[in-house]
C-alpha positions in Angstrom: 11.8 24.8 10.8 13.9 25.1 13.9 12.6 22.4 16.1 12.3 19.8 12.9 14.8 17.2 13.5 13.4 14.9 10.4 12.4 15.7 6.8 10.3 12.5 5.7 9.4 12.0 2.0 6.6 9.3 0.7 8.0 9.8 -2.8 5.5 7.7 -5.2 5.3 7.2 -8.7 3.1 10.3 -9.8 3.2 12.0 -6.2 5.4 13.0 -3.5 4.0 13.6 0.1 6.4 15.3 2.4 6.3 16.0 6.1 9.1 18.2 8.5 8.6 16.2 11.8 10.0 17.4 15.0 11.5 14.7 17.7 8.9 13.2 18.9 7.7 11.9 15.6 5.2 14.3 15.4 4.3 16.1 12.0 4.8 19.7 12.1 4.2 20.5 8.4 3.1 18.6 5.5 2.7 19.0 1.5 2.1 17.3 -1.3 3.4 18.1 -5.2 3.2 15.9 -8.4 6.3 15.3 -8.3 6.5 11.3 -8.6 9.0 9.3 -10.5 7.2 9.6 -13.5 7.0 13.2 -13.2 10.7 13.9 -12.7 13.1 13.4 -16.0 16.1 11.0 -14.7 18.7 13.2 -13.2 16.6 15.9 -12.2 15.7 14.6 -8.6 18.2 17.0 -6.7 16.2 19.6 -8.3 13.1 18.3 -7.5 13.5 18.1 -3.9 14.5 21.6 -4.0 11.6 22.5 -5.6 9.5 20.3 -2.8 10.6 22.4 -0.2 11.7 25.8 -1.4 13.9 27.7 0.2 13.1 25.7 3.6 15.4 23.2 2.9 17.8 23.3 6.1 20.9 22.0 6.2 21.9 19.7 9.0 18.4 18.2 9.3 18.6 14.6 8.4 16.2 13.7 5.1 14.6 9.6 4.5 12.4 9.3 2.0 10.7 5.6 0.7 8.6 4.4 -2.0 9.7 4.4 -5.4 12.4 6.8 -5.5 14.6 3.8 -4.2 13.3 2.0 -8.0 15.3 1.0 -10.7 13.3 4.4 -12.4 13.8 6.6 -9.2 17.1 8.5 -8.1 18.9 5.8 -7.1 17.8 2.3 -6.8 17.7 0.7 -3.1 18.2 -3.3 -3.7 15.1 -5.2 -1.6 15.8 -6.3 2.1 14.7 -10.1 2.3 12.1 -11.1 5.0 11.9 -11.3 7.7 12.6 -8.4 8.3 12.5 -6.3 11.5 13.6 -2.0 12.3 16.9 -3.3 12.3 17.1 -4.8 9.2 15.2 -1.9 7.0 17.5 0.7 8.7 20.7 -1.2 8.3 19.8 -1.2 4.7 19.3 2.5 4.1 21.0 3.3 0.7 22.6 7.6 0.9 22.3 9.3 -2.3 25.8 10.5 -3.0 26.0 14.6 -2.4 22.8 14.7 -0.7 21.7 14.4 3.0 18.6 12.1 1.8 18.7 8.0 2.7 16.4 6.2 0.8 14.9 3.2 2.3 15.0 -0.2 0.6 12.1 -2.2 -0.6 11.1 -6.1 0.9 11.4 -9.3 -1.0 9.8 -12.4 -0.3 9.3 -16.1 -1.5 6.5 -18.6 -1.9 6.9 -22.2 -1.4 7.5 -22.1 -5.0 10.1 -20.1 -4.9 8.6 -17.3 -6.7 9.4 -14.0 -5.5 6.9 -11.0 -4.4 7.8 -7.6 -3.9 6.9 -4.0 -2.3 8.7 -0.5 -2.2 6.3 1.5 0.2 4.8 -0.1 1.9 7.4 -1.7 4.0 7.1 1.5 5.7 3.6 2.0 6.2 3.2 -1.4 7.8 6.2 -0.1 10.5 4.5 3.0 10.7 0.9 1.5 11.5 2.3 -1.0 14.2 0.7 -0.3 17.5 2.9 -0.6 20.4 1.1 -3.4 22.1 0.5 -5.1 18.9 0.1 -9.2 18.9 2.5 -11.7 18.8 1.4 -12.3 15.1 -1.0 -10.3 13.1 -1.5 -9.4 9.3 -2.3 -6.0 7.7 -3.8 -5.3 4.5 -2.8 -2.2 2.6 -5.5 -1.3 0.1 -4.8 -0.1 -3.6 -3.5 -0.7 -7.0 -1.4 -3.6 -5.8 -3.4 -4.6 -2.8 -0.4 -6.3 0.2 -1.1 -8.7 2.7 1.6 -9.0 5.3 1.8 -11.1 8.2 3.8 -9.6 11.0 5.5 -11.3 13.9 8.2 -11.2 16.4 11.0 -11.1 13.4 9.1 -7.9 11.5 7.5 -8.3 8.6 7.5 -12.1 7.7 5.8 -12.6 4.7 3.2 -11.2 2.4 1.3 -11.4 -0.9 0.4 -9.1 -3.6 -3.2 -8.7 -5.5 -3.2 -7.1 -8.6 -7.1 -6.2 -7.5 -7.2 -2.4 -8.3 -5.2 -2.2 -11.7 -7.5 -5.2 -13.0 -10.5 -3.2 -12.8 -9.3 -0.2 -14.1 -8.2 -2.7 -16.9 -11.7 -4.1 -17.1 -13.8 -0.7 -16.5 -11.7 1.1 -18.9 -10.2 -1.4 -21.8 -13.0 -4.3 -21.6 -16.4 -5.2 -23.1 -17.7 -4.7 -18.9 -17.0 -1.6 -19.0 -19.2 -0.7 -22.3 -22.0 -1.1 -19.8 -21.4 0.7 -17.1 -22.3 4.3 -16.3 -21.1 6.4 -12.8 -23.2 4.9 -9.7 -22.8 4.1 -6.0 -24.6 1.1 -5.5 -23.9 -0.8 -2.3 -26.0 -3.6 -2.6 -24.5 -5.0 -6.1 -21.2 -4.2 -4.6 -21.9 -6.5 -1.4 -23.5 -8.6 -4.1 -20.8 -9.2 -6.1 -18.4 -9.6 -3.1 -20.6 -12.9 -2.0 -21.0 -14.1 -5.6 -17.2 -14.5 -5.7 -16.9 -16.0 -2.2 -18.8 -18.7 -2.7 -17.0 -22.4 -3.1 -17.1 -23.0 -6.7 -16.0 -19.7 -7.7 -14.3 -19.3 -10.9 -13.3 -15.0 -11.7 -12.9 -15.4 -15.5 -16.1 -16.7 -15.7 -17.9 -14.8 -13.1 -16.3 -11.8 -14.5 -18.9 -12.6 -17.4 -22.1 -11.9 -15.1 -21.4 -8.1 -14.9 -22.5 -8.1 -18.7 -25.1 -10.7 -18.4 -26.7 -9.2 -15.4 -26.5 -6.0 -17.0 -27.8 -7.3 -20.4 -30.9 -9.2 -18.7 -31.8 -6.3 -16.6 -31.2 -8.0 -13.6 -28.1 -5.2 -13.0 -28.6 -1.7 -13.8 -25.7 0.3 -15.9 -24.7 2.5 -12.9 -24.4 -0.8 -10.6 -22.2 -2.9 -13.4 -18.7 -0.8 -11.7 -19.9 -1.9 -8.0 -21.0 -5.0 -9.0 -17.8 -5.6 -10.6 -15.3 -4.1 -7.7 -17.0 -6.6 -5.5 -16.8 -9.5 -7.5 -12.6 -8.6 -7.1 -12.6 -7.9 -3.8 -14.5 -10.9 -2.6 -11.9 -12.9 -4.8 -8.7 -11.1 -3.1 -10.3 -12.0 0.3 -10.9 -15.6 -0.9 -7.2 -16.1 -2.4 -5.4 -14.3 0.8 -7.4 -16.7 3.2 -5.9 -19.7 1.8 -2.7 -17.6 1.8 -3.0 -17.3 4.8 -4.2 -21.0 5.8 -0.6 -22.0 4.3 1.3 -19.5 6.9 -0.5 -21.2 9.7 -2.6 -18.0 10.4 -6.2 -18.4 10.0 -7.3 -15.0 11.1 -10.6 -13.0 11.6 -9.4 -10.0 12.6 -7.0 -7.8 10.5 -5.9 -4.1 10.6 -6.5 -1.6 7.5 -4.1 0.6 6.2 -4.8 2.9 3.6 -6.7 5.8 2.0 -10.2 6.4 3.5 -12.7 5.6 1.2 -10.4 2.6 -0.5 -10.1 1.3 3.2 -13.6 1.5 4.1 -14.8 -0.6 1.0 -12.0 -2.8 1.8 -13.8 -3.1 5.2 -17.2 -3.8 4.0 -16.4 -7.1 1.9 -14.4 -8.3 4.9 -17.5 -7.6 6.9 -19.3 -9.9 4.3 -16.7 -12.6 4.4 -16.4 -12.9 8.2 -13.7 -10.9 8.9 -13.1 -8.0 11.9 -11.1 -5.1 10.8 -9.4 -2.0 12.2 -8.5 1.0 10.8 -4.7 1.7 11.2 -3.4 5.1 11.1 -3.6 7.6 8.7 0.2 9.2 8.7 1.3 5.8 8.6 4.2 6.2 6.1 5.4 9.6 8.2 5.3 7.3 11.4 7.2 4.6 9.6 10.0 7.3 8.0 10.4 8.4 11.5 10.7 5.1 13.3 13.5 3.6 10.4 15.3 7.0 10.8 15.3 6.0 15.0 16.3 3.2 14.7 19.2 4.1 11.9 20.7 6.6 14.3 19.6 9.5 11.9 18.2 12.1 14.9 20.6 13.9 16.5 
């Protein structure tokens, strides 16, 4: 641990992914413990970070850590940074957990036309992690998962973006629904890509086309291990449809987008975009490390 000038913590909700980075932002060590917010009884926190890193714990290193540790169920809550926001703003709004060395980095809020408010505690720091030096002017990254983010990015930061509730909603339907009585384990491409152009289509309506990954399945036209694929596809194509006309609303039609996120998630991700017209590259895996590492530059946290 001698040449680590940076201990970087994605701390989750059910697990904590932790990396000892040396001054050029590179990783040196990494590890990974269920250790989330969920996992750690309130005021036990301190002794969970010891228990992350053993006896390897230096002192005099600088620890940042993001996700939702900052939440109102985490160590110490981290109040959201309003967009836009840029390094500068996310640093200047670190919040220090008292007795500790560890600076928690705050969460982004944004607002609709309506005035109604989105939020994200994570993935701020992805997105500033996956930024490629000679990015665009303006561009928008999608970070797959349970709450799927779209964020446009510009020359203020991060301007805007809009959540999809796309990967808890089929859990909920697979799991608690009449769908999911009919579906058995499968890996069917075609009925994905199927369902993805079903729900692109003009007249789409989701809680009735929901319906068709029971009557499909009932008829015969859809076979029980293609109902699940069927039915991710009809989401996904509806997420891609919604953010579109997000996105027409921003004034930023785009066909082109970069992916963030785990592998396989990312790669589905890829193929309905594929199917609705849209170009996408993969951003970086170590995102989140990149991003804790860039916040703590910019925050004056390496010595």
């Amino acid at each position: 641990m001698q040449d680590i000038a940076l201990l970087a913590i994605d701390w989750g909700t059910s697990t904590t992914r932790a990396y000892a980075m040396d001054r050029q932002g590179r990783i040196r060590n990494a590890r990974s413990a269920p250790l989330g917010v969920q996992r750690v009884a309130q005021g036990e926190f301190a002794q969970a970070l010891k228990t992350l890193y053993g006896d390897e714990l230096p002192e005099g290193v600088p620890l940042i850590a993001c996700g939702m540790i900052g939440s109102r169920q985490g160590w110490i809550e981290a109040p959201y940074c309003a967009c836009p926001a840029d390094f500068g703003a996310v640093a200047a709004a670190l919040i220090r957990v008292p007795s500790t060395a560890l600076a928690i980095v705050p969460g982004l809020i944004c607002r609709n036309d309506d005035g109604v408010a989105d939020v994200m505690r994570g993935e701020e720091t992805q997105i500033l992690g996956a930024l490629a030096d000679d990015a665009p002017a303006r561009q928008v990254l999608l970070l797959p998962g349970t709450h799927s983010k779209w964020a446009i990015i510009g020359p203020a930061g991060i301007e805007a973006f809009s959540t999809f509730m796309t990967g808890e909603l089929y859990a909920l339907l697979v799991e608690h629904s009449i769908l999911g009585r009919l579906a058995t384990p499968g890996g069917d491409d075609d009925a994905f890509a199927r369902g993805v152009r079903y729900s692109l289509r003009s007249d789409a309506a989701i809680t009735h086309d929901l319906f068709s990954a029971r009557t499909l399945a009932l008829t015969d036209e859809l076979a029980p291990s293609s109902v699940g694929d069927y039915l991710s596809g009809l989401l996904l194509g509806v997420e891609i449809a919604a953010a579109r006309l997000w996105l027409d609303r921003m004034r930023l039609a785009t066909t082109r987008l970069t992916l963030v996120g785990a592998q396989t998630l990312v790669q589905k991700y890829r193929t309905a975009l594929a199917i609705a017209g849209i170009d996408a590259d993969m951003g970086a895996e170590d995102a989140a490390a990149r991003g804790l590492w860039r916040i703590a530059r910019h925050a004056g946290l390496l010595r």
